[in-house]
N, C-alpha and C positions, 0 to 999 in steps of 0.2 A: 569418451573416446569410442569412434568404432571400431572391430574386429579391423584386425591387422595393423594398430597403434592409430591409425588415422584421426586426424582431428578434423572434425566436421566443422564447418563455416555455415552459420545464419544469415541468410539471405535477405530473412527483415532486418536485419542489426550491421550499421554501420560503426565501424570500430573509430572513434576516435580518442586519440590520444591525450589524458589530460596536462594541461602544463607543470613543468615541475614544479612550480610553487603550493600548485591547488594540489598534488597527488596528495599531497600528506597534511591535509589542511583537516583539521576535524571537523564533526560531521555543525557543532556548536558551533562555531566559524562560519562554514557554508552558509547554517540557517541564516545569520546575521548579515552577512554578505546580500542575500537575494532579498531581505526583510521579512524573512520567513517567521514569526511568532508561532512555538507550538500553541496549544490551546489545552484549557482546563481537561484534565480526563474529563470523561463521560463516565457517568455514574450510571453502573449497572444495571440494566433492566429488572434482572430478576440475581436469583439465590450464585454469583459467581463473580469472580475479582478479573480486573480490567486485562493484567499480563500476570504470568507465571515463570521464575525461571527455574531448571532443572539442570545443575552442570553447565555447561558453556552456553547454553540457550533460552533466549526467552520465547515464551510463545504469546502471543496477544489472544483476546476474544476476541471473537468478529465486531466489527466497528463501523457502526452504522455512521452519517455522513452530519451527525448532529454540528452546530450551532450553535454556542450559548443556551444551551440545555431546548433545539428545539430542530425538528428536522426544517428544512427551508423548504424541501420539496415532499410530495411523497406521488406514487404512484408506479404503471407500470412505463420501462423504458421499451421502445417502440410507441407508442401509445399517448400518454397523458407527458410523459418525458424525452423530450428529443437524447439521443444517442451523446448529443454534445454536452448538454446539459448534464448528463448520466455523469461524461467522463471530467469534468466538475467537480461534480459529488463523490465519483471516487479518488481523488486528491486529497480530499475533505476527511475521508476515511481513512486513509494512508497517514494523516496530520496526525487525527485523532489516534493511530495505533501507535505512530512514534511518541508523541505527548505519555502513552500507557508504559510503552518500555522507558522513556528517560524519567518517568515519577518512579520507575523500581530499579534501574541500574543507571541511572544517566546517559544520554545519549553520547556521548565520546566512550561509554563502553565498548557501544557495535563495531563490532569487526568487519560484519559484512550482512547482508540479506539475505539470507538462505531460500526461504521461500515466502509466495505470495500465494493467498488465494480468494476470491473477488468470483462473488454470487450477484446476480445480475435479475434483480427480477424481471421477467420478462415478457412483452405481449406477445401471442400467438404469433408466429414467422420472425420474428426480431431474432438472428444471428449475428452482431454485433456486438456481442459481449468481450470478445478481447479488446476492440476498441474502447469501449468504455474503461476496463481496467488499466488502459494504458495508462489514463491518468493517476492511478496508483504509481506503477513502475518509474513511471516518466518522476515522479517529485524524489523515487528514492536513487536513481541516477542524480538527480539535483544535490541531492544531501549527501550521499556518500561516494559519488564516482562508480568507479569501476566495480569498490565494494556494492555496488546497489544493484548490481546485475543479479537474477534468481532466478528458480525455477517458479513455474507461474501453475494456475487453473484459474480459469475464469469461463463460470457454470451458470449458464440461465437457470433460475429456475419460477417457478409460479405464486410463492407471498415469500415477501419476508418482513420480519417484524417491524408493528409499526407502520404500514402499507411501503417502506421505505422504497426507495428504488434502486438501491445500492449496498454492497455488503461487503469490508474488508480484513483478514484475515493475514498475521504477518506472523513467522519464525524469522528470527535473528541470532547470530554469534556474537558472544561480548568476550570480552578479554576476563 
C-alpha cells in the first residue's frame, strides 16, 4: 500500500481472473493438468540441503537449471546464451526448486509464493535479466494461480556455479 491507503496498480501485470473451478484447484492438479512432471531434486553441489523449512516457510537453495543430473546449457546469457534460451533454463530452475519444497512438505502444502530470486549470469551490457526470470514467475503463476504472484530480484551477475547461466532461488508459505 502507498501512503494514504492507496493501492498501487502494476503496469506490467495484467490481472486476470482465474475460473472458479481452477481457483481452488491444488497446485498437484495444475501440474498434472498442463503434464507438468516435477523432476528428481538435484543433489547438492557442495556441504547443504536442497530446501529448509522454518515455521510457515520453506526456503529453497539456489537451483541451478539441471537436467537428469546435467546442465544442458552453460555459459554467459547475452553472449554464448540467447535471453530466450536463458528464460527456458529458468523455468527449469523454478521445476527444480518446486521438486526441493514438495520432497520436504509436499507441494499442496504451499500456500502461496512469497518470494523469487533469479541471478542471471551475465555478459557485459546484457540488461535482460528480468526477462529471463520471467520464465521462473511465469511456471509459478501456472501452478499456483494467484498464489504464485511474489516479490521478485532478478540480479545479473558475473559466474555462477558450474559456468551455469541461470540461477533460481524461491521462499514459499505452506499450511
Amino acid at each position: 500500500m502507498r501512503s494514504g491507503g492507496q493501492k498501487r496498480s502494476d503496469p506490467g501485470r495484467v490481472a486476470r481472473p482465474e475460473p472458479p473451478g481452477r481457483r481452488h484447484q491444488k497446485p498437484s492438479a495444475r501440474l498434472a493438468e498442463q503434464g507438468i512432471e516435477l523432476p528428481e531434486v538435484v543433489v547438492p553441489l557442495a556441504v547443504y540441503v536442497p530446501a529448509v523449512r522454518t515455521g510457515n516457510l520453506v526456503y529453497t537453495a539456489g537451483q541451478l537449471p539441471m537436467t537428469a543430473g546435467k546442465l544442458p546449457m552453460t555459459g554467459k546469457v547475452g553472449a554464448e546464451v540467447s535471453a530466450e534460451e536463458a528464460n527456458v533454463l529458468a523455468r527449469q530452475c523454478a521445476l527444480n526448486a518446486l521438486a526441493a519444497v514438495d520432497s520436504l512438505v509436499g507441494i499442496d502444502s504451499v500456500v502461496r509464493v512469497v518470494k523469487v530470486v533469479g541471478f542471471v549470469a551475465s555478459a557485459p551490457g546484457f540488461s535482460g535479466q528480468p526477462g529471463v526470470i520471467n520464465g521462473a514467475s511465469e511456471l509459478f503463476g501456472e501452478v499456483f494461480g494467484e498464489a504464485g504472484a511474489h516479490a521478485r530480484s532478478a540480479v545479473g551477475v558475473s559466474e555462477l556455479p558450474l559456468d551455469a547461466p541461470v540461477e533460481v532461488e524461491i521462499i514459499v508459505e505452506v499450511a
